[in-house]
Backbone as CSV, one residue per row, in Angstrom:
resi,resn,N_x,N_y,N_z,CA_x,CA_y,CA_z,C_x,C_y,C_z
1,UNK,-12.458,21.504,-65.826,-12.034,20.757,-64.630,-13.278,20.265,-63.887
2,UNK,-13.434,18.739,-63.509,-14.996,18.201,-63.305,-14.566,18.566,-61.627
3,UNK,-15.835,18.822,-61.124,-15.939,18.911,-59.576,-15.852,17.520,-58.710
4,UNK,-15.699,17.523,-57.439,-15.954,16.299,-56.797,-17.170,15.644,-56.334
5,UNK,-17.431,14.166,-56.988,-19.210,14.297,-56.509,-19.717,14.479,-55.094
6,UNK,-20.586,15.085,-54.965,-21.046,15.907,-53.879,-21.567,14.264,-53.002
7,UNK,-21.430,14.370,-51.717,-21.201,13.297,-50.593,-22.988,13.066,-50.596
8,UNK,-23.663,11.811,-50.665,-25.065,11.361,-50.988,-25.417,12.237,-49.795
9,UNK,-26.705,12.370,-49.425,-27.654,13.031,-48.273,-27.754,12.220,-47.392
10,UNK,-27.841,12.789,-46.107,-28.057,12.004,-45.365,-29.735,11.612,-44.915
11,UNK,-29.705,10.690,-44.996,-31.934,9.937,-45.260,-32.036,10.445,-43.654
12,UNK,-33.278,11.070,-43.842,-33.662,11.819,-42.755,-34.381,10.867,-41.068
13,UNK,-34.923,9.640,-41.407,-34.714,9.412,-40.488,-33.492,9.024,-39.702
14,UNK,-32.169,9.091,-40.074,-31.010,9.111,-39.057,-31.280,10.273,-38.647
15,UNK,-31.226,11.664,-39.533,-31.091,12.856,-38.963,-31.867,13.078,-38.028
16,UNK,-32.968,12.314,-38.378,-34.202,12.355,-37.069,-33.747,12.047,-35.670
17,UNK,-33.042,10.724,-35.563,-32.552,10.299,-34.340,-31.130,10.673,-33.814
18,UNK,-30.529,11.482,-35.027,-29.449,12.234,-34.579,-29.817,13.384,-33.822
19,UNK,-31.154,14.205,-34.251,-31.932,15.341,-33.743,-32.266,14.935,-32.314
20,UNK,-32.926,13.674,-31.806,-33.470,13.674,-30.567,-32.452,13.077,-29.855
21,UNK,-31.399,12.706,-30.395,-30.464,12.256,-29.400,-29.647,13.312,-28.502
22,UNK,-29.664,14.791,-29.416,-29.008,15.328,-29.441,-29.544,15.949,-28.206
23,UNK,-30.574,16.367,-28.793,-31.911,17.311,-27.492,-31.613,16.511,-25.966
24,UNK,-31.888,15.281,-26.649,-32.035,14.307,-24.920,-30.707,14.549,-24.089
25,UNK,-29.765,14.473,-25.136,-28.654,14.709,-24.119,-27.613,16.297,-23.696
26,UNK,-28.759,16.985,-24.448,-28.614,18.995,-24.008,-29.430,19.078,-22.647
27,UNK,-30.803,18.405,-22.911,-31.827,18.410,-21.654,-31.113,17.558,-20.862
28,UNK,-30.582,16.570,-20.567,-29.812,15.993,-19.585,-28.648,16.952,-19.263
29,UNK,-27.630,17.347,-19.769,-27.029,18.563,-19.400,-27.485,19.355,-18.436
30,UNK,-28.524,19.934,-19.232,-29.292,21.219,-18.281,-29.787,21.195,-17.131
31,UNK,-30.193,19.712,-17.079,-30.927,19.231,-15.408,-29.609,19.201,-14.930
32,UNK,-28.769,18.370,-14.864,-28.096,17.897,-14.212,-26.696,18.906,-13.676
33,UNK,-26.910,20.343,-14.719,-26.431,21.601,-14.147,-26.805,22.356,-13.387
34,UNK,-28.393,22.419,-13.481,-29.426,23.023,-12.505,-29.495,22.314,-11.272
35,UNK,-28.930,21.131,-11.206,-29.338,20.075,-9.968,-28.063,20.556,-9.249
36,UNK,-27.140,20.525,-9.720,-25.791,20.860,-9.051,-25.613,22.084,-8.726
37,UNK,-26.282,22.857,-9.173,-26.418,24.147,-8.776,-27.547,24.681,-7.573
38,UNK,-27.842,23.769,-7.564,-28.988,23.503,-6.091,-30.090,24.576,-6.712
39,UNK,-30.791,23.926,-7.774,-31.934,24.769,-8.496,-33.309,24.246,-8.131
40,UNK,-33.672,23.488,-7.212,-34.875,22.733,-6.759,-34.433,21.430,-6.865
41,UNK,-35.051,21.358,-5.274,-35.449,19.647,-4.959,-36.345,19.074,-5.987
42,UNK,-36.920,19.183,-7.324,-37.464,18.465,-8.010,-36.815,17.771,-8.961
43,UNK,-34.914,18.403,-9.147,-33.634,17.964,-9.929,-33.178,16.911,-9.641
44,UNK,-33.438,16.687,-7.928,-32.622,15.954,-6.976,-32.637,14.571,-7.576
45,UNK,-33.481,14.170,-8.608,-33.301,12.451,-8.478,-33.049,12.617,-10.140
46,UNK,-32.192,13.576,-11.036,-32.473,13.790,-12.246,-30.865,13.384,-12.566
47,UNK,-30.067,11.744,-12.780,-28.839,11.223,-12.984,-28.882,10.740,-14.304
48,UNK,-27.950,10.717,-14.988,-27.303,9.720,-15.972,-27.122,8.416,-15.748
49,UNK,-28.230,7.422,-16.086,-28.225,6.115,-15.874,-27.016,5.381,-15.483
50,UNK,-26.103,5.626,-16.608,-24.671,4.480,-16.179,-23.795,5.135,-15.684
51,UNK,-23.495,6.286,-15.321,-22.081,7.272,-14.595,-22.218,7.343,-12.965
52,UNK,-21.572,6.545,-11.584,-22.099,6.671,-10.837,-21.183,7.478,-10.165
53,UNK,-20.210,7.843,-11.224,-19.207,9.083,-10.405,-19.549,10.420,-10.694
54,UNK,-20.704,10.597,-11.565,-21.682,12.463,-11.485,-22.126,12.129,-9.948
55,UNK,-22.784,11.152,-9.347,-23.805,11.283,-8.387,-23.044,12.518,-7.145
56,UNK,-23.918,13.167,-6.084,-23.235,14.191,-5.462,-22.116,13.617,-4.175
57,UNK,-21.639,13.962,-3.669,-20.796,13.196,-2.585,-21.725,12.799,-1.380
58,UNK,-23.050,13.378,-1.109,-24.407,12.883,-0.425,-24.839,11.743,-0.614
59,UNK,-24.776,11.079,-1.619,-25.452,9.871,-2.525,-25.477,8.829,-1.313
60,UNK,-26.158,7.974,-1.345,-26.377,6.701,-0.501,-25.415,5.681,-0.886
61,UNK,-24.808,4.985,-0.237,-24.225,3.509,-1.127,-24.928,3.032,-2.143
62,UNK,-26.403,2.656,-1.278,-27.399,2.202,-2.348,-27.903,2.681,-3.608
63,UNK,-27.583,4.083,-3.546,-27.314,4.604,-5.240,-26.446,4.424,-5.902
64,UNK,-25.652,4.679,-5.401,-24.211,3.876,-6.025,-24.085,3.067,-6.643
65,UNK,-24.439,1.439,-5.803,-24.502,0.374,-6.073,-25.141,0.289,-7.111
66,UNK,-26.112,0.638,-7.177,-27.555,0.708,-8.539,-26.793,1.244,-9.869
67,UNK,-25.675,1.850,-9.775,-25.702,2.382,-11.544,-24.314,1.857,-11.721
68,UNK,-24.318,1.625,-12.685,-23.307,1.321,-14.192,-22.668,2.092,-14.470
69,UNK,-21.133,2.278,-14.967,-20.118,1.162,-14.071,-19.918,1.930,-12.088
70,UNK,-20.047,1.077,-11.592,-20.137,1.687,-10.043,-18.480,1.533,-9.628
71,UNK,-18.663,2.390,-8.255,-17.102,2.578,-7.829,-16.708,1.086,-7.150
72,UNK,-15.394,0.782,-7.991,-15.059,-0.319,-6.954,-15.223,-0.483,-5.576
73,UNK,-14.536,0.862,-5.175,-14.692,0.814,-3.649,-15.950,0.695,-2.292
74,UNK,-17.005,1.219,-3.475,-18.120,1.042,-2.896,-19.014,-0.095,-2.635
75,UNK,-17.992,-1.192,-3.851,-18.077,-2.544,-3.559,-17.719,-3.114,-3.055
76,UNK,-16.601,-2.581,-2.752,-15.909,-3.028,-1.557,-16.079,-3.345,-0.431
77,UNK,-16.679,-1.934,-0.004,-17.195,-1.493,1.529,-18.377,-2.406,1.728
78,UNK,-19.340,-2.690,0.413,-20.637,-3.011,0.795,-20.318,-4.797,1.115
79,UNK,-19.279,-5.386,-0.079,-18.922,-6.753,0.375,-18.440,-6.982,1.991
80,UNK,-17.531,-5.434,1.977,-17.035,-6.092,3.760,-17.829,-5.942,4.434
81,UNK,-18.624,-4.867,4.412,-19.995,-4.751,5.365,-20.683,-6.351,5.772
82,UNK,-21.038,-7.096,4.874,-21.700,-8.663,4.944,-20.971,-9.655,5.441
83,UNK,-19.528,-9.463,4.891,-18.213,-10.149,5.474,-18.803,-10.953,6.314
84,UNK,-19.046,-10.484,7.940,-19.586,-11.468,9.032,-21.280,-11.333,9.215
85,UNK,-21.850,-11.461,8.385,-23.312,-11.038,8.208,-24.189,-12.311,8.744
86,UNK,-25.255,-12.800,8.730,-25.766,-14.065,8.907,-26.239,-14.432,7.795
87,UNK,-26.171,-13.712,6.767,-26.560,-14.080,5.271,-25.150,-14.177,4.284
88,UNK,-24.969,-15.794,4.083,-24.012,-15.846,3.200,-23.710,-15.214,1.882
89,UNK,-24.937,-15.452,1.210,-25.631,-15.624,-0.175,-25.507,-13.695,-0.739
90,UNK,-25.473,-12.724,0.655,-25.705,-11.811,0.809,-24.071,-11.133,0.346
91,UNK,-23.288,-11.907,1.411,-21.827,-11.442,0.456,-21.034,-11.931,-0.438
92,UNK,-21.805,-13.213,-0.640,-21.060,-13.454,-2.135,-21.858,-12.953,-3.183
93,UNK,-22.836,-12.412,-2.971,-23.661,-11.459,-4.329,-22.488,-10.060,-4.383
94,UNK,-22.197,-9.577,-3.364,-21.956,-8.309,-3.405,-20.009,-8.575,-3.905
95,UNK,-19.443,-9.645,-3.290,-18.145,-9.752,-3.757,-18.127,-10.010,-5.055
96,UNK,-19.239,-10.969,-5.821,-19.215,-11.133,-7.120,-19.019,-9.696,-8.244
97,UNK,-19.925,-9.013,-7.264,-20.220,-7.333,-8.049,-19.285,-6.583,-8.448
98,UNK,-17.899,-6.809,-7.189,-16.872,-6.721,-7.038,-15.773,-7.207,-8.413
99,UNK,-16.198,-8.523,-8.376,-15.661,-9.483,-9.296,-14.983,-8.786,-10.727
100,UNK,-17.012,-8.334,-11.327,-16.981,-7.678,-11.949,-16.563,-6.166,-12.827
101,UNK,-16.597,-5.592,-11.389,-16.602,-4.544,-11.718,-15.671,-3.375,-11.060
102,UNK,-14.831,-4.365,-9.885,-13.465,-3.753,-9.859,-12.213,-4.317,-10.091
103,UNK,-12.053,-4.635,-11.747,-11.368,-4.997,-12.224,-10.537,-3.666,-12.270
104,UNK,-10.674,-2.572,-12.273,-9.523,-1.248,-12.959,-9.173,-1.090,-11.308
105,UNK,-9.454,-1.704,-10.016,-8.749,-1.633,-9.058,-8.018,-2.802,-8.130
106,UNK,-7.322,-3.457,-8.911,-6.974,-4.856,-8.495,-6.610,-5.173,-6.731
107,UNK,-6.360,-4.137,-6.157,-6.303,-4.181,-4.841,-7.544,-4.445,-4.175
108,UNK,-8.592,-4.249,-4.374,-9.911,-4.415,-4.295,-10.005,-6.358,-4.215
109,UNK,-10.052,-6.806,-5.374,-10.299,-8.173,-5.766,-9.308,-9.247,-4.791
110,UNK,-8.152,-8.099,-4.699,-7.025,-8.798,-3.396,-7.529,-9.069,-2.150
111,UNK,-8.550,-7.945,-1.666,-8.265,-8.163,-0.377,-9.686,-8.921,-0.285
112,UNK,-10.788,-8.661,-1.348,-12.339,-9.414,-0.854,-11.869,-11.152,-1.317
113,UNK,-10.525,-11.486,-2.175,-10.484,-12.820,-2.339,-9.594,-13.408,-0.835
114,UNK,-8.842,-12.545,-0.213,-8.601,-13.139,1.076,-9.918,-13.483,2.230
115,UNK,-10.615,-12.623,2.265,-11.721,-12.809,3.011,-12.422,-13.843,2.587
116,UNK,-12.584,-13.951,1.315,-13.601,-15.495,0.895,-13.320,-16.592,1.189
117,UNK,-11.886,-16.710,0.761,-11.087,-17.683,1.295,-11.176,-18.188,2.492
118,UNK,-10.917,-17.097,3.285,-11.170,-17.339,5.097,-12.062,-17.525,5.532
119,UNK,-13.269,-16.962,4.483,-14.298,-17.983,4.917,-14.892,-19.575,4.263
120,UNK,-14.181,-19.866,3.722,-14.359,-20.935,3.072,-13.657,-21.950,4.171
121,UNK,-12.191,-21.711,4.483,-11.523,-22.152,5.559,-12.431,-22.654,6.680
122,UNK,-13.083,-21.648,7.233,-13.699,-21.571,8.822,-15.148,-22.073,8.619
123,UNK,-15.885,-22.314,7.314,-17.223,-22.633,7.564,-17.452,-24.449,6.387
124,UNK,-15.822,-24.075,5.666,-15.833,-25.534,5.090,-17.095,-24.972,3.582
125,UNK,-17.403,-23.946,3.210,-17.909,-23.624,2.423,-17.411,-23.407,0.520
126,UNK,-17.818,-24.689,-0.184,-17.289,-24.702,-1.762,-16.917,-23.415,-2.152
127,UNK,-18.498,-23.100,-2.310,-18.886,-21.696,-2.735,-17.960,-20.046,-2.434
128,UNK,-17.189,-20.138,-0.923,-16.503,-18.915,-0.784,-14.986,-19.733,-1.592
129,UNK,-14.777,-20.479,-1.492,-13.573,-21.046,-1.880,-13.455,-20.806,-3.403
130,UNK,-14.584,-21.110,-4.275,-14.375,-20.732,-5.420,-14.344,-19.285,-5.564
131,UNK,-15.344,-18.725,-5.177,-15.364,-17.159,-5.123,-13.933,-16.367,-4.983
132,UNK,-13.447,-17.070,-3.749,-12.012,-16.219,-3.173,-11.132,-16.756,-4.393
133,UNK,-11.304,-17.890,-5.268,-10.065,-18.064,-5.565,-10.089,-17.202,-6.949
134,UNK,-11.451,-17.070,-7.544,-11.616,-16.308,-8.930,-11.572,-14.861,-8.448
135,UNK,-11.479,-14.326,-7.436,-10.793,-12.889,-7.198,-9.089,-13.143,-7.638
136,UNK,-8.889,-13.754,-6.525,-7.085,-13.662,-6.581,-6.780,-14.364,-7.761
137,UNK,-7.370,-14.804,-8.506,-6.875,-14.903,-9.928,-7.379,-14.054,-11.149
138,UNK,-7.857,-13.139,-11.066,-8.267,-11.946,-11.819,-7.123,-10.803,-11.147
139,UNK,-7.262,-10.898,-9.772,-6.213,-9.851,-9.314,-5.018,-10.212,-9.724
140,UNK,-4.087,-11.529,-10.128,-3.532,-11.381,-10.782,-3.168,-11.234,-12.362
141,UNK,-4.255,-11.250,-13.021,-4.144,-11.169,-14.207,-4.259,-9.620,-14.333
142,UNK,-4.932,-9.062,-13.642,-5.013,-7.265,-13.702,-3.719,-6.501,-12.998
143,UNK,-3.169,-6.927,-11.754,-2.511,-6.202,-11.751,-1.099,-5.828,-12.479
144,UNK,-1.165,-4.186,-12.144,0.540,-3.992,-13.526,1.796,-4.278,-12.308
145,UNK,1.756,-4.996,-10.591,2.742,-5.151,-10.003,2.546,-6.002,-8.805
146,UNK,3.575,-6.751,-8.542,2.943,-7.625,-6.970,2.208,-8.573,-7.646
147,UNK,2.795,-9.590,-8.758,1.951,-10.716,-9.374,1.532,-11.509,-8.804
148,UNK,2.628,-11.811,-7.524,2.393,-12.546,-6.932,1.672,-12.457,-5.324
149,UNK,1.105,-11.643,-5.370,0.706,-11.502,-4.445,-0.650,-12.143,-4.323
150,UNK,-1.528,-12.218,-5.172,-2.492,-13.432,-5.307,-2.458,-14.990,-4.282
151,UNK,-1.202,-15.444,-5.446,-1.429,-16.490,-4.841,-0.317,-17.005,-3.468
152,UNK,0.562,-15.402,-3.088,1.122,-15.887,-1.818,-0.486,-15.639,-0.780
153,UNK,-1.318,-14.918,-1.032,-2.545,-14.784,-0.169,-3.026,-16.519,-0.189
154,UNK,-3.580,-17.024,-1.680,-3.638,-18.271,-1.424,-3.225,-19.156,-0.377
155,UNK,-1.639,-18.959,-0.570,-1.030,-19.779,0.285,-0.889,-19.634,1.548
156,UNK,-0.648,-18.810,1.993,-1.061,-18.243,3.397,-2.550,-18.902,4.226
157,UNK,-3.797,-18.974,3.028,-4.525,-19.345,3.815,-4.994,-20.961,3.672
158,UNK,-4.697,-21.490,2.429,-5.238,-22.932,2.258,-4.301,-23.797,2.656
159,UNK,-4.869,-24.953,3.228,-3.925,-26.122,3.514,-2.753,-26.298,2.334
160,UNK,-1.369,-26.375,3.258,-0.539,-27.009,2.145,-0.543,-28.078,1.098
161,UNK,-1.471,-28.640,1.509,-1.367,-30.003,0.924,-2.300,-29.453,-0.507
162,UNK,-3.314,-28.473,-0.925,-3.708,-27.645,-1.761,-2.655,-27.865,-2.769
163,UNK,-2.987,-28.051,-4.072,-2.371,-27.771,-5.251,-2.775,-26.496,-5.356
164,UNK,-1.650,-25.482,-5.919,-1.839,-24.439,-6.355,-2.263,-24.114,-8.071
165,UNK,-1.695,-24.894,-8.678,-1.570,-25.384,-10.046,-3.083,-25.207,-10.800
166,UNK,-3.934,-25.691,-10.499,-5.442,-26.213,-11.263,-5.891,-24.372,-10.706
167,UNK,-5.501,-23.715,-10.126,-6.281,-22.234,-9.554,-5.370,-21.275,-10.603
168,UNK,-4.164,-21.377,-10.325,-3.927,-19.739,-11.216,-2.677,-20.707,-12.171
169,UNK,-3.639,-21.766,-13.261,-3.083,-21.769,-14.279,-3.636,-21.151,-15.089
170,UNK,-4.951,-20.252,-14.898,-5.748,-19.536,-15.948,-5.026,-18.185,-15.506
171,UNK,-4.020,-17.732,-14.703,-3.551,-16.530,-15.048,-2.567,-16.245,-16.302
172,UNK,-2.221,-15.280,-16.675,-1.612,-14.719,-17.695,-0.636,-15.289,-18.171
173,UNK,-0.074,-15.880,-18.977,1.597,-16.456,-19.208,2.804,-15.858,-18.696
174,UNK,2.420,-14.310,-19.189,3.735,-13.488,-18.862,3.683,-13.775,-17.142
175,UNK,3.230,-14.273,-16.498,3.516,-14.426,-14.900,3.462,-15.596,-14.514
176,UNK,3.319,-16.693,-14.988,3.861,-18.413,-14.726,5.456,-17.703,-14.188
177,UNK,6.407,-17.588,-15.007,7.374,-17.919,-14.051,7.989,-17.091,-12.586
178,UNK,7.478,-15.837,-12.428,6.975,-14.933,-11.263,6.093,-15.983,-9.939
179,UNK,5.151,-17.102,-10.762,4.172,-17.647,-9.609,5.403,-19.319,-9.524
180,UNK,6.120,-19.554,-10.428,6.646,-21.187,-10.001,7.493,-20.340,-9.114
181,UNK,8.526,-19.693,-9.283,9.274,-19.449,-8.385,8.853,-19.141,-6.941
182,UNK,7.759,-18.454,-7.007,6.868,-18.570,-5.754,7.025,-19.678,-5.109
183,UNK,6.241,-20.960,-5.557,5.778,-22.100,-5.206,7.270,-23.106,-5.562
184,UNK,8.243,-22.952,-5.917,9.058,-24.164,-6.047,9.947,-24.801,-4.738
185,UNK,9.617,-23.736,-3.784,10.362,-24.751,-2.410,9.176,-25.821,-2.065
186,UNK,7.845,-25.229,-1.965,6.866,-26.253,-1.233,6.202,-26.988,-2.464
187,UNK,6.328,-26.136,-3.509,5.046,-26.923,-4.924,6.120,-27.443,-6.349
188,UNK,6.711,-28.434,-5.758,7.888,-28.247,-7.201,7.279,-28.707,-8.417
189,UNK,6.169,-28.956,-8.727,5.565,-29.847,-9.561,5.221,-28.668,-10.915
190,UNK,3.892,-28.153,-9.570,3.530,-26.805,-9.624,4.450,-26.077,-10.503
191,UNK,5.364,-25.677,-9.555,6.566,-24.824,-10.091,7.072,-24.890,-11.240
192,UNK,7.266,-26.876,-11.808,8.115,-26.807,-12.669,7.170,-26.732,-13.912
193,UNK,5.545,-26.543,-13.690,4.424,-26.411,-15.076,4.813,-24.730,-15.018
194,UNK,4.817,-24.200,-14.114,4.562,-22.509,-14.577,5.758,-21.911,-15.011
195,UNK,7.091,-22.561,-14.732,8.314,-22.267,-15.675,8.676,-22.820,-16.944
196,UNK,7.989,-23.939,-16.867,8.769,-25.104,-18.259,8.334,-23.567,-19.481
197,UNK,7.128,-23.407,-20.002,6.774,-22.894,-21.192,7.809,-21.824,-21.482
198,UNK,8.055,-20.975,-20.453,8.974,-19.978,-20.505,10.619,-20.243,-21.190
199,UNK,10.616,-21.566,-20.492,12.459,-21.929,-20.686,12.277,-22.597,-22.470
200,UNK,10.810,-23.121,-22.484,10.945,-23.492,-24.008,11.527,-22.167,-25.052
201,UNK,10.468,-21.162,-24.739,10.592,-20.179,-25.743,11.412,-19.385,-25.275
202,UNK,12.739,-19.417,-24.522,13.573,-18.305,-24.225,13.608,-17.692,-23.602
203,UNK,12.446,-17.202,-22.991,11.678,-16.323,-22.563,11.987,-16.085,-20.925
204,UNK,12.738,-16.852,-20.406,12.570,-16.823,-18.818,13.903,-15.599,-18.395
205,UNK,13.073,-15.292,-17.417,14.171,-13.811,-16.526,15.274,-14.925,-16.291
206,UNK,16.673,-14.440,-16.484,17.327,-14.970,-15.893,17.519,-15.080,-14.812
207,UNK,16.969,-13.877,-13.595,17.390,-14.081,-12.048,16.540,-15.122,-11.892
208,UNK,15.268,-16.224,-12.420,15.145,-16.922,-12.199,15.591,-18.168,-12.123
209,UNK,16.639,-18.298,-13.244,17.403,-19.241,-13.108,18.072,-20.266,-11.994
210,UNK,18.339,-19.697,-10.995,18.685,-20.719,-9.773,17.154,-21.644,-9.742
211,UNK,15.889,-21.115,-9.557,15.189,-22.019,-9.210,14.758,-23.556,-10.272
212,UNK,15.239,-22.749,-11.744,15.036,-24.078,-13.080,16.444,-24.847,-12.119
213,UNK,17.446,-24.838,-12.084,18.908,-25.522,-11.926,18.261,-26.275,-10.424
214,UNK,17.361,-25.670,-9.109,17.471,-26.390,-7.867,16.098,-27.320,-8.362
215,UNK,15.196,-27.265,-9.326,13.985,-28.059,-9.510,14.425,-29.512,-10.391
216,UNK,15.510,-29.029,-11.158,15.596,-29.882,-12.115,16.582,-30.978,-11.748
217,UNK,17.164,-30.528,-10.567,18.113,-31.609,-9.747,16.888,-32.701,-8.793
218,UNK,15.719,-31.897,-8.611,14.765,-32.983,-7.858,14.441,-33.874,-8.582
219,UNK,13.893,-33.270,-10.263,12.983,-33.780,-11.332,14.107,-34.936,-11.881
220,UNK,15.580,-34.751,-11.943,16.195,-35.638,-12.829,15.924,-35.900,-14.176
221,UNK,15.440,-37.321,-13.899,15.700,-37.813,-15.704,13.958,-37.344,-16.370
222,UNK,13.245,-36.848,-15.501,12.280,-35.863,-16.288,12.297,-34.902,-17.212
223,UNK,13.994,-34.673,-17.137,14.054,-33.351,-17.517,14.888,-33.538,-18.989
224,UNK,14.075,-32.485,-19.894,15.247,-32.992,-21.169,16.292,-32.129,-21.157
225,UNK,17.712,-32.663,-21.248,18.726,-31.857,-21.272,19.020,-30.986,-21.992
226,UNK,17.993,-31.053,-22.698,18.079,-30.167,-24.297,17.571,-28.875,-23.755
227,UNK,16.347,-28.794,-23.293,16.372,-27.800,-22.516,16.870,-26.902,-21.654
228,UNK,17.624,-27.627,-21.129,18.775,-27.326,-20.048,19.893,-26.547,-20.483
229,UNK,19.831,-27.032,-21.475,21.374,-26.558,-22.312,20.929,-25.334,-22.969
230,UNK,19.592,-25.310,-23.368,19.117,-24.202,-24.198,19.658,-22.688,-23.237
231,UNK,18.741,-23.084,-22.508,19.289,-22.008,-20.716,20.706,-21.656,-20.476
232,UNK,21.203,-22.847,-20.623,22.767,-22.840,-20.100,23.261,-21.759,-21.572
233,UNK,23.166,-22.137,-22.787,23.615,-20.692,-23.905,23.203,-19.491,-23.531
234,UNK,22.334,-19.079,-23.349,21.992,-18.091,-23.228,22.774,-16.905,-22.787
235,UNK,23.069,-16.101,-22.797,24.314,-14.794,-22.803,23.376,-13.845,-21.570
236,UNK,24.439,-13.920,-20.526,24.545,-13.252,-19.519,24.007,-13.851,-18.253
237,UNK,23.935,-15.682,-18.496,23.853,-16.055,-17.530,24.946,-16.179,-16.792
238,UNK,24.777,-16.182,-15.582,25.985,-16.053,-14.180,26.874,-17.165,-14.705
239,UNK,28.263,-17.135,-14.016,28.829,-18.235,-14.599,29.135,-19.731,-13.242
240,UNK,28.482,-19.457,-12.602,28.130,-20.108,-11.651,27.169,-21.066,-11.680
241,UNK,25.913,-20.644,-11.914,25.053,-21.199,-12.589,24.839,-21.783,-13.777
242,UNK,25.448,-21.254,-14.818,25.966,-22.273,-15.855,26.926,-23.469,-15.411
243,UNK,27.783,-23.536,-14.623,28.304,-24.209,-14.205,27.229,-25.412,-13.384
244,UNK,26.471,-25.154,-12.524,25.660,-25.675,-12.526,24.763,-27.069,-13.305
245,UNK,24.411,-25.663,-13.823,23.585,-26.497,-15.436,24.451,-27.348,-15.931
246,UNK,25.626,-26.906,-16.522,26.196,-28.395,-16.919,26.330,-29.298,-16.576
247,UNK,26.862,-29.513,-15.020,26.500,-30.854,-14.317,25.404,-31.392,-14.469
248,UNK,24.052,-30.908,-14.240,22.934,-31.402,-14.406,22.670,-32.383,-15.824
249,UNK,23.205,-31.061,-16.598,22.562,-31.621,-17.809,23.168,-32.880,-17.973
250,UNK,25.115,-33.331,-17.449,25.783,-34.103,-17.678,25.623,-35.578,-17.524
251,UNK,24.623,-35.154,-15.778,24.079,-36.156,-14.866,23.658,-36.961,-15.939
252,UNK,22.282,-36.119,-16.318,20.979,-36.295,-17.251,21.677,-37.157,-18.931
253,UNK,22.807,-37.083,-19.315,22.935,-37.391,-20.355,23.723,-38.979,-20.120
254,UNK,24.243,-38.834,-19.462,24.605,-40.030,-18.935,24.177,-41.144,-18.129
255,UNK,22.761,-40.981,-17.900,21.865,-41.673,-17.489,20.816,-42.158,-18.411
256,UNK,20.894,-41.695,-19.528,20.093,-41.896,-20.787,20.799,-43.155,-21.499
């Protein structure tokens, strides 16, 4: 009975750098147990480059800030800190940081893209305007609830006359029809780009439905009835609203 061939050797310089990797990060251990253990002030500045959640609850912001990946919140604080600063340049560095790097806290990106905004508003500034708007459109692509809460902040602060459309068409698909319904009393245009894709592929919530049936009575002969009808099959729509839809679509076919 032949044996199994024995697994090649491993070539010693890996083992080499498997060896000092190993050491470097036992001796990092050991400081950084002795430091926490309050073993001498000579430990005190002895961290793990990128972890800025070992640092002690003493730590400065400014340490904080300095390491990889840092706490959202501390970006937070440091962006609002500048908020009304006399250095612009000063908080859109620090909201950008934000940008980056509190993505795993989307409430974060919510509230520093309202502030940019408002200041873009009050000083007529490009620069916070873009800033605020690439928060609240990351905050909606990250968060798992309140999709819309992005761009009702938007709206709240930019002139109506603002297209919403060209800002959070780079958000996610699965939330176009969450954001038209938003926007279809004041943005029907808007509205009717961030629902159409949905009603193509099936795909749309039905409680949205009243707003496809009140858009598509504005849009008229824009609208292909084929579509319409697709909606109108669909099983477990209200029968009210199908009712609806058929008129529309009826309008629509008879005007063709």
């Amino acid at each position: 009975m032949s044996s199994a061939p024995a697994a090649p050797p491993i070539p010693s310089p890996v083992l080499r750098t498997l060896s000092l990797c190993f050491l470097a990060l036992s001796g990092w251990m050991c400081a950084d147990g002795l430091r926490r253990a309050g073993a001498g002030a000579a430990l005190a500045g002895v961290y793990f480059p990128l972890d800025a959640d070992r640092l002690p609850e003493n730590a400065s912001e400014a340490r904080i800030l300095s390491l990889r990946p840092v706490s959202p919140f501390a970006r937070f604080r440091d962006a609002m800190g500048r908020a009304d600063g006399p250095d612009v340049e000063a908080f859109r560095l620090a909201a950008r940081g934000a940008l980056r790097w509190g993505r795993n806290q989307p409430g974060v990106l919510l509230d520093l893209g309202r502030v940019a905004l408002a200041r873009a508003v009050e000083h007529g500034e490009a620069a916070d305007r873009e800033l605020g708007e690439a928060l609240l459109l990351e905050y909606t692509g990250r968060t798992t609830h309140a999709e819309g809460e992005g761009l009702k902040t938007w709206l709240e602060v930019m002139d109506p006359g603002h297209d919403p459309l060209p800002v959070f068409r780079g958000a996610p698909r699965r939330v176009w029809p969450v954001l038209g319904a938003q926007v279809a009393a004041d943005h029907p245009e808007a509205a009717w780009a961030f629902l159409e894709p949905s009603l193509r592929d099936r795909s749309l919530d039905l409680s949205l439905a009243p707003y496809v049936v009140s858009l598509a009575k504005g849009r008229g002969s824009r609208v292909d009835p084929d579509l319409l009808e697709s909606l109108r099959s669909r099983p477990g729509l209200p029968a009210d609203l199908a009712a609806d839809l058929a008129a529309v679509i009826d309008a629509l076919r008879r005007t063709r």
